[in-house]
N, C-alpha and C positions, 0 to 999 in steps of 0.2 A: 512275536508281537507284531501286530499289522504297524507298518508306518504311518508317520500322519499324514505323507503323500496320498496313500491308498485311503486313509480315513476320511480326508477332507475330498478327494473326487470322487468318491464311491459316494459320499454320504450324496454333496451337491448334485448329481447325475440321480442316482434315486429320487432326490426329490423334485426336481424337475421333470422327469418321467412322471412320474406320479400326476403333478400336476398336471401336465398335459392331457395323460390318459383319463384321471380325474374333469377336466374338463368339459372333453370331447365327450364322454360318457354322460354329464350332466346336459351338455349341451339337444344330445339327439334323445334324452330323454325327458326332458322336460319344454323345450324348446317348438315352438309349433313349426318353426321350418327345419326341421329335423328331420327323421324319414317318417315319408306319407303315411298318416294315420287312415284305419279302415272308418266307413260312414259308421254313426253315433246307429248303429244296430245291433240287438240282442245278438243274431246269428253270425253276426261276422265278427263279432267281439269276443266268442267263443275260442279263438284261435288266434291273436292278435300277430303271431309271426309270421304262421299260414297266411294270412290277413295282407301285413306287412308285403310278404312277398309277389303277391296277387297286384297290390299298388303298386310294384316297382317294375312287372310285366305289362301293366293297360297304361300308365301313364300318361307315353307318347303313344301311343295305338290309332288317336282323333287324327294324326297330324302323318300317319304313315300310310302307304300302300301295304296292300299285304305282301310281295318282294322285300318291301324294305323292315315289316314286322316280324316276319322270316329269318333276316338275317340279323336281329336284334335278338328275336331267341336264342340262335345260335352264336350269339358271339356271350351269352352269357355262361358263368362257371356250369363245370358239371353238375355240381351238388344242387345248381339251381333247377336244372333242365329237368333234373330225373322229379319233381315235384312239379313240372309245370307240363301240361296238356293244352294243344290250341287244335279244335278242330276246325273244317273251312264249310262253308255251304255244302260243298258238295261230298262231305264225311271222311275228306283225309287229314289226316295229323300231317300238322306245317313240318314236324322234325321226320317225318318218315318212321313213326314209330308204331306200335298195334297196341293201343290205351289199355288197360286192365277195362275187366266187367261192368266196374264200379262209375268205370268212368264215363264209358259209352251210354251207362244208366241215365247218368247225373245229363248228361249232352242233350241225350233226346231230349228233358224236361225244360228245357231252357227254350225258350220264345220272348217275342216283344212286351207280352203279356208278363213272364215270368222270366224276366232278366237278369236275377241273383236267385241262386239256388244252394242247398244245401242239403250234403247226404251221410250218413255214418255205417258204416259198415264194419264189422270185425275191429269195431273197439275205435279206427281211424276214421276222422274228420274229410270231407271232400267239397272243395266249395268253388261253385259255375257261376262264369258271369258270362252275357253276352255283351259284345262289343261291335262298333261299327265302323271300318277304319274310312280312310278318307277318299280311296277309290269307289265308299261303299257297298263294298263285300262285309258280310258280318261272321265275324271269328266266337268260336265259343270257348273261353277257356274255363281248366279244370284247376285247380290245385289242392295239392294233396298234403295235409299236415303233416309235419314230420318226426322219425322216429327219434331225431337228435335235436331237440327241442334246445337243448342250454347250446349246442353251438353253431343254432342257427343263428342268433344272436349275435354270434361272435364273427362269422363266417361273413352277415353284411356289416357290421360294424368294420372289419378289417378292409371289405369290398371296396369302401365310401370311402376310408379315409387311413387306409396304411401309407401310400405316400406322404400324406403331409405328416402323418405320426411319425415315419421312417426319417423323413427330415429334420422334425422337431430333436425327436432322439440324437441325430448326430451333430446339428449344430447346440443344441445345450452339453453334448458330450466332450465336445473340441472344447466349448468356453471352461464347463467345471476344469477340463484338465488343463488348461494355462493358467487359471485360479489357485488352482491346487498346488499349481506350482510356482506361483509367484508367491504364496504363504508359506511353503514347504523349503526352497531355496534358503531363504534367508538362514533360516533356524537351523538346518543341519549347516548352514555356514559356522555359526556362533557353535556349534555343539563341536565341529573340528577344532574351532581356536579354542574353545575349553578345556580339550583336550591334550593342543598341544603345549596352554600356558602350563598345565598341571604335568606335562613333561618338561617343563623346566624354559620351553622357548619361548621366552618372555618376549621376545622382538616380533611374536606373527602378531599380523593388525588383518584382521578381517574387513575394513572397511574398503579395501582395493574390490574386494570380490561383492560386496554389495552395493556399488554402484552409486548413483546418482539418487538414492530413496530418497523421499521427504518423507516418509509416512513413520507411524510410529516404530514401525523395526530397522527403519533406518537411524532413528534416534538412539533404537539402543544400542545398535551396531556402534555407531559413534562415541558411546556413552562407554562400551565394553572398551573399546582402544585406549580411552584415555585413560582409566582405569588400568589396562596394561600397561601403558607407555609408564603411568606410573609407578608400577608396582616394578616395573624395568630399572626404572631409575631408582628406587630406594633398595633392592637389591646391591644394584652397582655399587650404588654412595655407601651402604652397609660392610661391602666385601672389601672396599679401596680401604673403607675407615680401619676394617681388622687387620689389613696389612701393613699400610700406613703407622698404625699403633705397634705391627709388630717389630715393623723395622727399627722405629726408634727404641722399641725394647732391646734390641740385640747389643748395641752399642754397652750400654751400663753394664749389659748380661757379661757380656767377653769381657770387661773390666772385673765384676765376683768375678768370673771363673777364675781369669789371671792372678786374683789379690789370693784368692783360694788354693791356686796352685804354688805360688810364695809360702803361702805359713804352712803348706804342708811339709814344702822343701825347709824351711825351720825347724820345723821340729825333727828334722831327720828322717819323713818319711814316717814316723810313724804316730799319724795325724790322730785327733781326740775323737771324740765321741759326736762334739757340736760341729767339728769341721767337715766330718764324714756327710753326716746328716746337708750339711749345707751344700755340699758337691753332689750330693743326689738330685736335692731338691732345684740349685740351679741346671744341672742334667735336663731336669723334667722339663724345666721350662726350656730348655732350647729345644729339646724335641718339638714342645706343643709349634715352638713360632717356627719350625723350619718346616713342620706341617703345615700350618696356615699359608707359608708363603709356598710352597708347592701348588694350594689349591686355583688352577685359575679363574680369574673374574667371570669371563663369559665364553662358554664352550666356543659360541657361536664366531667369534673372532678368528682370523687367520692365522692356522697353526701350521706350516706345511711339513711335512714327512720327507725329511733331509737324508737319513739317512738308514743301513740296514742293521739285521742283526739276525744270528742264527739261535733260535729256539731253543735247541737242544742244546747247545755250547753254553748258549745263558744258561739255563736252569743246571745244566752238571757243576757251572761255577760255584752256582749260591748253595747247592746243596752240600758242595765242598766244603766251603766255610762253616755251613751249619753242623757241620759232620759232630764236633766236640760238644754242641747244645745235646743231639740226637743222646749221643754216646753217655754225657752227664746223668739226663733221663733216662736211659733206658730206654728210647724209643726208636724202635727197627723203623727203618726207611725202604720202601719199596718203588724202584723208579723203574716205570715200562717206557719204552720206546721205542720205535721202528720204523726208523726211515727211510725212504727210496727216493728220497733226493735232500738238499739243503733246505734246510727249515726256516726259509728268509722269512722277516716281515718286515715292514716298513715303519722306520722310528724316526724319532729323534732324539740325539746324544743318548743319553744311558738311565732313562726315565722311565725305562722298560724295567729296570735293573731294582729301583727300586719301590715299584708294582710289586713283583714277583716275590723279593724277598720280604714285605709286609704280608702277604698273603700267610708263607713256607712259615716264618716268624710266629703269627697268629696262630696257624695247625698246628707246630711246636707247644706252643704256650697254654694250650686248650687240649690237649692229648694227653691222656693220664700215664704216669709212669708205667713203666713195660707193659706200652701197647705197639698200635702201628701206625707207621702213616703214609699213604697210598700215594703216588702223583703218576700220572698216564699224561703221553702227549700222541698224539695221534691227530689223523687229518679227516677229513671232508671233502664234497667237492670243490670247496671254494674258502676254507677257514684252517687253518691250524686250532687244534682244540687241547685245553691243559685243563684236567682233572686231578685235586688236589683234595683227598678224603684224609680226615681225621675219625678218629674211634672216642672225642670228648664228648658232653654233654648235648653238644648241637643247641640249636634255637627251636622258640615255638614256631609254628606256620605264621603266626602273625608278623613274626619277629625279620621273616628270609627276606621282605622288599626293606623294611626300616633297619637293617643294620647298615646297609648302604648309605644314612644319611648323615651328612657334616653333625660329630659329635655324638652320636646315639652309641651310649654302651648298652649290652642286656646287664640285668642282675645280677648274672654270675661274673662280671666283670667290672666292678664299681670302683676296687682297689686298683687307685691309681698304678700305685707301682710294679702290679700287676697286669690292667687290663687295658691300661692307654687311655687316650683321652677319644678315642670312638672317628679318629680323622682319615687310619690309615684305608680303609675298605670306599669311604670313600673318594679321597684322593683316587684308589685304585679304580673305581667306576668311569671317572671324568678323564683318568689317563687311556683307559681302555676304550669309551666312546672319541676320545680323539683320534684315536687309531682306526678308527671307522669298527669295531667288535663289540663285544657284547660281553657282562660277566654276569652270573647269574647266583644264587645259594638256594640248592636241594638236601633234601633228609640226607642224609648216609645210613644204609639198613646194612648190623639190626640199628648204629645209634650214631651220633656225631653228626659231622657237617662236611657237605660238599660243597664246593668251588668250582664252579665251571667257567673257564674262559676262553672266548674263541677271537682271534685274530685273522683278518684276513691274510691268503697266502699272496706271500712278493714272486710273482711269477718269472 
């Protein structure tokens, strides 16, 4: 798709051309100081470019020697020369040339008497004038209609006025194109910040880069910022509130749990039906809040990268502990790996720790009994890469950018206390772009869901 740079200067530059050439064209055609018309006669009107041509060789002819009519012929184009004949009193051609038959015909017939003449031969027009220059000497000339009738036309039309058209053309072409791009600027400006709010960086403001506008795109440029700034702010104030709520939740929370783990120490351990049920369900809710308060406010805040951790140590840890989930299920674990040096990245404390095992967690939980489940760690030239394939039901296409978002479960995963409450993949996104990497969800062929995560390497 053409840009609107290229739309808006192509189109302006076309129509100024246009105009111009439009112009100039009406100008020398309709215009009486245009190029010299032949006299209001039947026979010279017969041929009006032949004609044409004829006025633009006698013009100055009154006002010259024949030296200096001489060198007026010849400083004219070829295309004109080869149609034009001048013979002198004394029967030589001023260009040094030997006229056709036709010509010599027409020459003789020409006297004071009969000073325009006209002759037709072999289908072509031939028409004599005598002239009398100012030394006077009297010149006879011939001209010979021509066989390129449409671009003789174009041939004096360019003669007379290709400089100034050559000029018009590139000063109108310099302006359309700082036009075009003082309309075009603005808009791919707002089209970057559209882009990068709906990546999440609510803090870019486009109005630095459009300057001092007053005109209407400078309004919206202004209009778009504040619009950001506030959609920045109620974000924040939205995410402070959820936490804020959560914290003061915790406090009551670890009081159930504590009252809960009393009566269960009362009864001996072996707690009822409604106490059970209440240590789950307070469970679930610490999960939810210690998720929420994991998630941070704004990426874009200072997070610095304190400290390291080796890759492959991590992941053999958690798959350790998972080892008795695997084993429960039925589900063979396959772990590749192949290192040719220490699999550093750059963290901080042990938030890497539990990234990874939400992920392992999730493949576990979504893997159908006695199947398998894949993880590869492997490098790049610039990233460590952790590939983490299940053989469950996978997501749709629609599904692979939205499970990444705070709180989105699929379908298949509604039951709470089954599928979570949609926070951990997230979390896992925000922890992973702090680390300067990327995580991504592909098909797993023939079924299930792939996890791609890549870290940059601590060199």
């Amino acid at each position: 798709m053409i840009k609107l740079f290229w739309r808006a200067f192509l189109g302006f530059w076309l129509a100024t051309t246009l105009i111009v050439v439009g112009t100039a064209l009406v100008i020398h055609e309709m215009e009486p100081n245009g190029f010299p018309r032949p006299p209001k006669s039947r026979i010279f009107n017969q041929d009006p470019q032949a004609m044409r041509l004829l006025q633009i060789a006698t013009r100055d002819a009154v006002n010259s020697t024949q030296p200096e009519f001489t060198q007026q012929l010849k400083s004219m184009p070829f295309w004109m020369q080869r149609s034009i004949f001048a013979v002198n009193a004394q029967g030589q051609e001023l260009l040094g040339r030997t006229p056709p038959k036709a010509v010599s015909t027409l020459v003789e017939k020409l006297d004071q008497r009969r000073p325009f003449k006209r002759l037709e031969r072999d289908h072509r027009h031939y028409f004599g004038r005598l002239i009398q220059l100012q030394d006077g000497s009297t010149i006879r000339l011939v001209v010979l209609s021509s066989d390129e009738k449409k671009n003789i036309f174009l041939q004096l039309f360019l003669m007379n006025f290709w400089p100034i058209l050559l000029i018009a053309i590139l000063i109108s072409g310099t302006l359309c194109f700082f036009l075009a791009r003082n309309l075009s600027r603005p808009i791919e400006a707002l089209k970057t910040a559209t882009q990068k709010i709906a990546a999440g960086e609510l803090n870019y403001r486009v109005g630095p880069i459009m300057g001092n506008r007053k005109d209407e795109l400078g309004s919206l440029a202004a209009d778009f910022d504040q619009m950001s700034e506030r959609l920045e702010s109620a974000m924040n104030a939205q995410q402070r509130l959820i936490k804020d709520v959560s914290h003061e939740l915790r406090s009551p929370l670890m009081r159930l749990q504590f009252a809960l783990g009393l009566a269960q120490q009362k009864t001996g351990g072996e707690a009822s039906e409604d106490i059970t049920k209440a240590r789950l369900a307070a469970d679930y809710l610490n999960n939810i809040i210690s998720d929420i308060l994991s998630i941070p406010i704004n990426t874009q805040e200072p997070w610095p990268l304190e400290d390291s951790i080796d890759l492959e140590a991590l992941l053999k840890n958690i798959l350790e502990e998972l080892q008795p989930a695997f084993g429960k299920k039925q589900v063979q674990l396959q772990f590749n790996s192949q290192p040719q040096e220490p699999m550093l990245v750059a963290t901080r404390g042990n938030i890497l720790l539990g990234v990874l095992d939400n992920i392992l967690s999730n493949a576990l939980r979504h893997a159908p009994e006695q199947s398998g489940i894949q993880v590869d760690l492997r490098q790049t030239d610039h990233d460590w890469v952790i590939d983490v394939r299940d053989q469950g039901l996978g997501v749709s296409s629609a599904q692979l950018e939205e499970i990444f978002a705070p709180f989105y479960r699929t379908d298949e995963a509604r039951d709470r206390m089954r599928g979570g409450v949609g926070l951990g993949l997230s979390i896992a996104k925000r922890t992973i772009a702090l680390h300067k990497g990327s995580i991504r969800a592909l098909h797993n062929q023939p079924t299930g869901l792939h996890i791609e995560i890549k870290l940059p390497i601590l060199r």
